[in-house]
C-alpha positions in Angstrom: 108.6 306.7 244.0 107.3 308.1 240.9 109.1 311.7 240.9 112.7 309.5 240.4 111.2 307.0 237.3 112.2 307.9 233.9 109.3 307.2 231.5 110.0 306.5 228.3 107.4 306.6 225.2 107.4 304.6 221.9 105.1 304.0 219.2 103.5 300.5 218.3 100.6 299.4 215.9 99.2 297.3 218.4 99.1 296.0 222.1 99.5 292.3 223.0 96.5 290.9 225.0 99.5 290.7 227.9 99.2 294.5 227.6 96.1 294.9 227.4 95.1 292.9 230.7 97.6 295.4 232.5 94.9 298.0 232.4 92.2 296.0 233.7 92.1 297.0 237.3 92.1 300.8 236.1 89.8 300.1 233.0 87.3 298.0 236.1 87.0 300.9 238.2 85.7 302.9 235.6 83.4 300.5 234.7 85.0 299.4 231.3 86.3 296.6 229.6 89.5 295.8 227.3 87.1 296.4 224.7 87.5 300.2 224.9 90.4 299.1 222.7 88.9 297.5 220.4 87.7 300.0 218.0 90.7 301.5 217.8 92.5 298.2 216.6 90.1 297.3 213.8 90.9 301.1 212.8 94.8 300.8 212.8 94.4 297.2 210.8 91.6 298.0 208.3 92.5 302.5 208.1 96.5 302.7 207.3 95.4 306.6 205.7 94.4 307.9 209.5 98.0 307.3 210.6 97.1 305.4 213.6 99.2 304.3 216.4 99.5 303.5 220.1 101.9 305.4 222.2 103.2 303.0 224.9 104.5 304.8 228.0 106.6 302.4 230.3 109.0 302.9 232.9 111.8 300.2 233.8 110.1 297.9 231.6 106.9 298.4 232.7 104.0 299.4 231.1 102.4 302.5 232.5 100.2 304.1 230.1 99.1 303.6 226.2 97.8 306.9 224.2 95.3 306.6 221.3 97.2 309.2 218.8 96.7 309.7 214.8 99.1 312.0 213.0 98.6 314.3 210.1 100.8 316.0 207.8 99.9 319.2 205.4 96.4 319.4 207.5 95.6 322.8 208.7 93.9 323.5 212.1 90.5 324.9 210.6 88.9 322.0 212.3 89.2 323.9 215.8 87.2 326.8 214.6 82.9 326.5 214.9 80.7 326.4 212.5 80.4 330.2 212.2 83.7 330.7 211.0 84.8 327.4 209.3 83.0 328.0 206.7 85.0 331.6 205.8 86.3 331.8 203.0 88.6 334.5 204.3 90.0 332.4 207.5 90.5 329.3 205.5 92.5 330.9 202.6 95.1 332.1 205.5 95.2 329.2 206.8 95.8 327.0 203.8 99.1 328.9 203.6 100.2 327.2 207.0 99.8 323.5 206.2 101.0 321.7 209.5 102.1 318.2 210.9 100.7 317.5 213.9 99.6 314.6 216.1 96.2 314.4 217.8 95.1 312.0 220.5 91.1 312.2 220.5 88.2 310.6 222.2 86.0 310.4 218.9 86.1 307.6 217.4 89.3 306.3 218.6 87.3 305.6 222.7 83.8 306.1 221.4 84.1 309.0 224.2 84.4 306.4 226.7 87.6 307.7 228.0 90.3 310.4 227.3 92.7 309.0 225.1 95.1 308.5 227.4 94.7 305.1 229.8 96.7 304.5 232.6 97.3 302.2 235.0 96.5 303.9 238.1 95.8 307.9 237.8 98.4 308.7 239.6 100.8 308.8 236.6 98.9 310.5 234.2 100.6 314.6 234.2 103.9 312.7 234.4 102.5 310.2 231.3 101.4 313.5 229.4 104.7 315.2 229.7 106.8 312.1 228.7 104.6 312.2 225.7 105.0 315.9 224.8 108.5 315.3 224.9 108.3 312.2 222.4 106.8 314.9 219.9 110.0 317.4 220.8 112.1 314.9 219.7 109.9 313.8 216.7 110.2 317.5 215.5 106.0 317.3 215.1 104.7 321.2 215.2 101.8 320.8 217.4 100.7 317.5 219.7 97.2 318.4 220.8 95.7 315.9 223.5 92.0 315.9 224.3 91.1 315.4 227.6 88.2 315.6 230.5 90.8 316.8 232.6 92.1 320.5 232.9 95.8 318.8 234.1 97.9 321.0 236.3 100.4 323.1 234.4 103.6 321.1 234.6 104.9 322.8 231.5 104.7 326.7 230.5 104.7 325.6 226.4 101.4 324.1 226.8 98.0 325.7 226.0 94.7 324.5 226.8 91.5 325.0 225.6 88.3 324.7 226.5 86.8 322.8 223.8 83.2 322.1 224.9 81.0 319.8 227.0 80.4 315.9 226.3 77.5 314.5 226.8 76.4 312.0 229.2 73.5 309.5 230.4 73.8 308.5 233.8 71.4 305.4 234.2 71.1 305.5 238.2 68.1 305.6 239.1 66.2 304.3 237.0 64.6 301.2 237.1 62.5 301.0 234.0 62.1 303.6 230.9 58.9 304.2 232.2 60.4 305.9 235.3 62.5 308.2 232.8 59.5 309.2 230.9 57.9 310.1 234.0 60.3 313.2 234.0 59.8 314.3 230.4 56.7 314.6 229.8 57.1 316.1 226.1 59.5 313.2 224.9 56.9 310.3 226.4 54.1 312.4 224.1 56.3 312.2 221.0 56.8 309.1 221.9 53.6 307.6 221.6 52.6 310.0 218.6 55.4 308.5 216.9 54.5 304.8 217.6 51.0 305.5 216.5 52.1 306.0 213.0 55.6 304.7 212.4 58.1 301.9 213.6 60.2 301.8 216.5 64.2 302.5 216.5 65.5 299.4 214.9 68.5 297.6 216.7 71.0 295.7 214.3 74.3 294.1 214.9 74.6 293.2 211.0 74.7 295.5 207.9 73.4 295.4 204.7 75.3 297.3 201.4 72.2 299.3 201.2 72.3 300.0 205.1 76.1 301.6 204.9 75.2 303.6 201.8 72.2 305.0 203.9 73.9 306.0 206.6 76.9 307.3 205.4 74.4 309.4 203.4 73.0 310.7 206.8 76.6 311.2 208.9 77.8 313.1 205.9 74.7 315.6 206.0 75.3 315.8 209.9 78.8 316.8 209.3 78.1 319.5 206.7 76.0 321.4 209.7 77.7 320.5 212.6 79.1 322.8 215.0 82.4 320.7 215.6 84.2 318.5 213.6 87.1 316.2 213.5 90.3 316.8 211.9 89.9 313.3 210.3 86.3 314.4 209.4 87.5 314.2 205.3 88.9 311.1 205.3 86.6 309.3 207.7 83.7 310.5 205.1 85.7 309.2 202.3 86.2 306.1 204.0 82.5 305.4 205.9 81.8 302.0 204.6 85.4 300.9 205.2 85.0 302.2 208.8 81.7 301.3 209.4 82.0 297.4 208.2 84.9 297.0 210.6 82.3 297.7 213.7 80.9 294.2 213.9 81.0 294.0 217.8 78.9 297.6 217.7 75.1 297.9 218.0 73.8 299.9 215.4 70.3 302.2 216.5 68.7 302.5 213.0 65.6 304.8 212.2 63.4 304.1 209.1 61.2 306.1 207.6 59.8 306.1 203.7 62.0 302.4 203.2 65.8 304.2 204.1 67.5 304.5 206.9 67.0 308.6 208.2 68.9 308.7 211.5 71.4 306.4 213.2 74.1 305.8 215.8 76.8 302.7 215.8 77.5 302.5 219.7 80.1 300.1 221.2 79.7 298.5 224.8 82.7 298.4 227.0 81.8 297.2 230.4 78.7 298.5 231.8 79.1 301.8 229.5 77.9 302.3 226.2 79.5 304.6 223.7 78.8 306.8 220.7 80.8 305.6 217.6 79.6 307.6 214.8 76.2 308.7 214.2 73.9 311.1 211.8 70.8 312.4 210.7 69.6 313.6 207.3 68.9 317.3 207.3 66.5 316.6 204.8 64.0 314.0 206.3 64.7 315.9 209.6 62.9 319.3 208.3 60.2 316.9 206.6 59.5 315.1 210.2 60.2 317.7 212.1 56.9 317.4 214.6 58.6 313.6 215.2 62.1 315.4 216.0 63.7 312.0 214.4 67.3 312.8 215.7 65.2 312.5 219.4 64.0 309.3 219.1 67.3 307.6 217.9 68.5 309.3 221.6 65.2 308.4 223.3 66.1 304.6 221.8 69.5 304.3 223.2 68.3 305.2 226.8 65.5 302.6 226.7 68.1 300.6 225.8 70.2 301.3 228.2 67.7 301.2 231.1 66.6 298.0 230.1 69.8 296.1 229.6 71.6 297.3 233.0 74.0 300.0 231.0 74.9 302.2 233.3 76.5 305.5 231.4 76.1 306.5 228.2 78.6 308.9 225.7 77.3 310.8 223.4 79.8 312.5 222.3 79.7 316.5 222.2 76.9 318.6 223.9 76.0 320.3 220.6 72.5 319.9 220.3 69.1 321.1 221.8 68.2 317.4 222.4 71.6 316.3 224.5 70.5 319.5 226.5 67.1 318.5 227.5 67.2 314.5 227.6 71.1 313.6 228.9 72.1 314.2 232.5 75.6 314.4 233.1 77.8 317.1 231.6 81.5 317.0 231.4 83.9 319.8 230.2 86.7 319.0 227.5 89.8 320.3 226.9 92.2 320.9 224.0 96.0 320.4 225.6 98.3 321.2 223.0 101.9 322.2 223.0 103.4 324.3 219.9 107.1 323.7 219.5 107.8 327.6 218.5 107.1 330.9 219.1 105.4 331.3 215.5 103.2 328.2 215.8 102.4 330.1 219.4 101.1 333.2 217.7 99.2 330.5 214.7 97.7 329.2 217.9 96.7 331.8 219.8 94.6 333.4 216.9 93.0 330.3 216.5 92.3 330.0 220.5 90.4 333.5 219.8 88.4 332.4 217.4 87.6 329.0 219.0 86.4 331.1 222.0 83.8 332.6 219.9 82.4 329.1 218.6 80.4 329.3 221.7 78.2 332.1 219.8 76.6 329.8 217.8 73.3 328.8 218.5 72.3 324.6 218.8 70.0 323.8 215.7 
């Protein structure tokens, strides 16, 4: 009976394989693998400044759950706010006077938006998983724990808040036998399509990496982060660390596109099962205006799906909807939310200003 175990939660650097193969059943009917966790291991061994860690959930000795988490210290929460009003000048000097600690369990990188952050063995013990960890993070004296989640979870606690932080992005493949059949139903991508191809080379598919390739694509996912409407709170440090991060993906498939001898677009994707999912990705604003006609960021998309189609890949991540292409080429939508439990009445009041102005991120317009 799962309403009399007593869970109890510690932290680890890594799984044992043993571990890991308790999860397959679960991780099988969701149509993944093991290697969900892979990125998040190279990450722990190759990133000690992210903080990394497993959270291992187990009752009577037996594993129940594990929970992707990174942990900050003197970070501030600006991260949560959109575009419109991270950048204010105003906002950001209050909140520089509120450095925090706080641990975060994401879906991007740490799953490649495969899954929520939290893995169970069977679903059934996930709210009762959650609350064993909120409790970890009372005891650890950590200000905020903010879990991100597909899930709006049932409110077992009254000192947690949720947020709704967006929409992730999906491509179902069913359906679809060819790409031809998918182009069948947009019309305007299979005419950019072959306008592209006229003049220029298809998406280029690489599992290996040049020096010159990291330097040209961490050129291009730091100009996506500068305009993008959400970010990460490791953004800084994952920009400081690109070619470390990047070089430690050699089981990804990197979608490259080339134009003028560089690299303009990309996305590193990771396959776990019959799934692919979005590691890291970006597009340089500049080339981007100077192609616009050829919407570059598009075919990068367009190349994944063909992709996809072709090699039996049956869903796609893609991260965030945040972009007038996700809208119009992607086909499954899925809500997100922010679960996050402030251990004071001040931190409370810190959050509920910035739940306001998190609400208001939906104001701003896709590019």
């Amino acid at each position: 009976m799962i309403g009399a175990d007593i869970l109890s939660v510690e932290s680890v650097g890594q799984l044992s394989q043993e571990e890991k193969q308790l999860f397959i059943p679960y991780l099988q009917k969701q149509g993944l693998s093991t290697s969900i966790f892979d990125c998040f291991d190279a990450m722990i061994n190759q990133m000690s400044a992210l903080n990394l860690y497993y959270l291992k959930i187990s009752t009577r000795g037996q594993v129940v759950g594990v929970c992707f988490f990174s942990e900050f210290t003197q970070h501030h929460l600006s991260f949560m706010l959109g575009r419109k009003y991270r950048n204010n000048c105003l906002i950001n000097k209050v909140l520089s006077y509120f450095p925090i600690h706080f641990a975060y369990a994401g879906t991007d990188p740490f799953t490649a938006s495969l899954h929520d952050p939290l893995i169970v063995i069977d679903k059934q013990w996930t709210d009762k998983s959650l609350m064993a960890i909120y409790e970890f993070y009372k005891v650890r004296a950590a200000p905020f724990c903010i879990i991100e989640s597909r899930q709006c979870h049932s409110k077992t606690s009254q000192d947690i808040i949720s947020i709704a932080r967006g929409e992730r992005a999906f491509f179902d493949a069913d359906g679809y036998v060819s790409f031809a059949d998918y182009l069948t139903e947009h019309k305007k991508l299979a005419r950019r399509e072959r306008q592209y191809l006229k003049q220029y080379s298809p998406v280029m598919i690489k599992t290996t990496l040049t020096d010159a390739d990291i330097l040209q694509m961490r050129a291009c996912f730091e100009s996506s982060a500068v305009n993008a409407l959400e970010i990460m709170p490791m953004q800084e440090l994952m920009n400081q660390r690109f070619a470390a991060l990047i070089a430690i993906l050699e089981y990804a498939k990197h979608f490259l596109l080339i134009l003028e001898g560089k690299i303009v677009a990309f996305m590193s994707v990771i396959e776990s099962g019959n799934q692919l999912g979005g590691v890291m990705g970006g597009v340089s604003a500049e080339m981007h205006k100077k192609y616009k006609k050829h919407a570059i960021y598009e075919r990068v998309i367009s190349a994944i799906i063909k992709y996809s189609i072709e090699n039996n890949i049956q869903f796609c991540a893609f991260s965030y909807k945040n972009n007038v292409t996700k809208c119009r080429y992607l086909n499954h939508f899925s809500k997100t939310y922010f679960h996050i439990q402030p251990l004071n009445m001040y931190r409370k009041l810190q959050l509920q200003l910035l739940k306001y102005f998190w609400s208001l991120r939906d104001m701003d317009k896709f590019d």
